[in-house]
KESE-979492 format. One record per residue (C-alpha): residue in one letter; x, y, z. Coordinates in steps of 0.25 Angstrom, whole numbers, plus 5000, padded with zeros to 4 digits. Layout:
BEGIN
AXYZ;...
END
This chain:
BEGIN
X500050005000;X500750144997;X500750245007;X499950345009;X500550505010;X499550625012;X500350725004;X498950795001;X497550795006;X497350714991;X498150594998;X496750565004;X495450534997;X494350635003;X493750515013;X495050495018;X495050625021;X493750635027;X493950505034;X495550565040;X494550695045;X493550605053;X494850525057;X495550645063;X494450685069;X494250565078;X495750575080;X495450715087;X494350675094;X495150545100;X496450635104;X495350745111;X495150625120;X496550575122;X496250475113;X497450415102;X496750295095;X497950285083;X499150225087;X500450245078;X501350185090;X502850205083;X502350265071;X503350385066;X503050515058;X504150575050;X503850725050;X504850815040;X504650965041;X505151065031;X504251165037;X503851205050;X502751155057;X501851165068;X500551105068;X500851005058;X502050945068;X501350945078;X500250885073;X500950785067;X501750745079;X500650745088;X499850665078;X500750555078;X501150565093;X499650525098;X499650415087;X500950365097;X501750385085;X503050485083;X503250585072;X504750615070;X504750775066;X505950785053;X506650905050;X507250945038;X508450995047;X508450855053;X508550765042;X509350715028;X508150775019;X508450915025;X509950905020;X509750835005;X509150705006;X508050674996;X506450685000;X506350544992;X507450475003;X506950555014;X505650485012;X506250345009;X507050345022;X506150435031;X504950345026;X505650205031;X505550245045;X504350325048;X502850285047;X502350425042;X503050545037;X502650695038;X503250795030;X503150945028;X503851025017;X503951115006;X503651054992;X502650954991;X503450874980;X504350854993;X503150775000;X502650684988;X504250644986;X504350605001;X503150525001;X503450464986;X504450394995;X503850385009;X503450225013;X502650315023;X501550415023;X501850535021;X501150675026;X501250815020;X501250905032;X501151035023;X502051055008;X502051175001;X500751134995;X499951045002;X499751055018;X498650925018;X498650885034;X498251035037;X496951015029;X496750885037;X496750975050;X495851075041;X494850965037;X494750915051;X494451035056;X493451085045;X492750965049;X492650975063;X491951095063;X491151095051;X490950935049;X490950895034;X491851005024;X491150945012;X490451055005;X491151175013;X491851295009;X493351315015;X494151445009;X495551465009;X496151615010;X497551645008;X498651575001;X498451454992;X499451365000;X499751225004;X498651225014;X497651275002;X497951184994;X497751085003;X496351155008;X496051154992;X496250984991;X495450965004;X494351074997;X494250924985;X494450804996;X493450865008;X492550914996;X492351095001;X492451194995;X493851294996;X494051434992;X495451464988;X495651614991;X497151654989;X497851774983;X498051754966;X499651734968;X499251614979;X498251544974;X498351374976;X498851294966;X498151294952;X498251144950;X497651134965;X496651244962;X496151144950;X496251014957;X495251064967;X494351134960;X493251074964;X493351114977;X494151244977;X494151374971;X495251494972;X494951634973;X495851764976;X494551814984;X494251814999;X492751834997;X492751684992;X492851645006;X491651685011;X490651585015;X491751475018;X491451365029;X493051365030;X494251495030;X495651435029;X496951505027;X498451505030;X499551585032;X499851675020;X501451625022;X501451485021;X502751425024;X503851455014;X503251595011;X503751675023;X504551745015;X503351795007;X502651845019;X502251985016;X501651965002;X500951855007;X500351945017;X499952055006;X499451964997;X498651875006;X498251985016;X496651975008;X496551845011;X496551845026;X495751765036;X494851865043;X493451885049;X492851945036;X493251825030;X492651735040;X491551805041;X491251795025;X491451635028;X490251555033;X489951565047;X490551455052;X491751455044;X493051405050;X494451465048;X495651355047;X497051405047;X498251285046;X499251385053;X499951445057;X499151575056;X499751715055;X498651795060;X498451925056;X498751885040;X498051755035;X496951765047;X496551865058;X496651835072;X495051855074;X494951735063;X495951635068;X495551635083;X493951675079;X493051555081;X492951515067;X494451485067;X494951325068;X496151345066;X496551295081;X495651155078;X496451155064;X497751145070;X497351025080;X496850965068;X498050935060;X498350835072;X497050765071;X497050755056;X498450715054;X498350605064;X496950545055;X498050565044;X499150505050;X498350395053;X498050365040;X499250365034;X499850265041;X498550165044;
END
């Protein structure tokens, strides 16, 4: 049997994806009562960072710490592939000796070639274009509060990212509705842009978000563009997160955030800490959907 990687949310058929959703959920609710009914006993996750990271790590480690399982945390500093050695023997030695491997970094043609050779699943914890687990965490939480997101409406403001377009694939497999709404120069991928058509459509207009069940944005400097800082303030300065925004949205629209937020640019503080913010529940989440993930992969 080949093994399985989740590179993308397209790894998954929708049902499994509705099915690892409902799973996490009973994950949650077992933790909530001190309950940890998977057992990974001498199980190890290999985690290789190229970026920094905070909720993804920990979410990660903690995941595989209540499975009774350990998750060994790789530097580039720490190891041959930050001094040379190829992805492709990376991956054919670092495979032979863990049960599961974690990686985040830059280009995702650096993901697909270490799982081409990984005899272990392999899971994309963010790549320049895809941040998959993230949208996990986001389904999860969408669900919680509104049940079933067949049918809704979810808009995007800001830039058209690795986060969006995971948000524009989970748009065709959970079968809503998104609104693109980016600045011309930072639109989503074209080719993206037409796979999903079905379920997403771009604009450059802010009005297009009124009426959403769903307000979603992220830092206007995503990793790899602090250097661009202040245009990308400028130019993304119209699409911020405010109340007039949520109050064009339906009234009992949520706002989700993957974080970290900068308040003051992408949102406001009045929205982040207002009462239809879930950002908070959002975060926990990425350790509850990643565990229903995890235990996928490697049962």
């Amino acid at each position: 049997m080949s093994v399985r990687h989740f590179l993308t949310l397209r790894d998954l058929q929708p049902e499994e994806l509705r099915r690892l959703i409902q799973r996490a959920g009973e994950l949650k609710t077992a933790a909530k009562a001190g309950q940890h009914p998977v057992s990974f006993n001498r199980r190890v996750m290999a985690m290789i960072f190229e970026k920094s990271s905070t909720r993804t790590r920990i979410s990660f480690e903690t995941a595989m710490a209540q499975f009774g399982g350990h998750a060994l945390f790789l530097s580039p500093r720490d190891t041959q592939l930050g001094r040379g050695e190829s992805i492709e023997d990376s991956a054919r030695v670092i495979s032979r000796m863990v049960d599961i491997v974690v990686i985040r970094t830059a280009g995702h043609d650096r993901i697909e070639r270490f799982a081409e050779y990984s005899q272990v699943p392999v899971i994309n914890a963010l790549t320049d274009t895809y941040h998959p687990c993230q949208l996990l965490a986001d389904m999860l939480t969408w669900v919680e509060r509104h049940g079933g997101v067949a049918g809704r409406r979810a808009a995007w403001l800001g830039d058209g990212n690795n986060v969006c377009h995971s948000w524009m694939n989970a748009a065709q497999l959970f079968d809503f509705e998104l609104n693109v709404i980016t600045p011309a120069e930072q639109k989503p991928d074209a080719q993206l842009l037409e796979k999903t058509a079905s379920h997403v459509r771009w604009s450059t207009d802010v009005a297009e978000a009124a009426g959403a069940d769903l307000i979603v944005t992220d830092t206007w400097a995503s990793m790899g563009h602090e250097e661009e800082k202040e245009e990308r303030q400028r130019i993304f300065r119209p699409y911020q997160v405010n109340q007039q925004v949520m109050a064009a949205a339906s009234p009992d629209a949520l706002f989700m955030h993957c974080l970290p937020a900068y308040r003051g640019q992408e949102v406001t503080e009045e929205v982040i800490d207002g009462q239809q913010s879930v950002v908070w529940e959002e975060a926990e989440n990425r350790l509850h959907a990643q565990k229903a993930l995890i235990e996928l992969l490697l049962t």
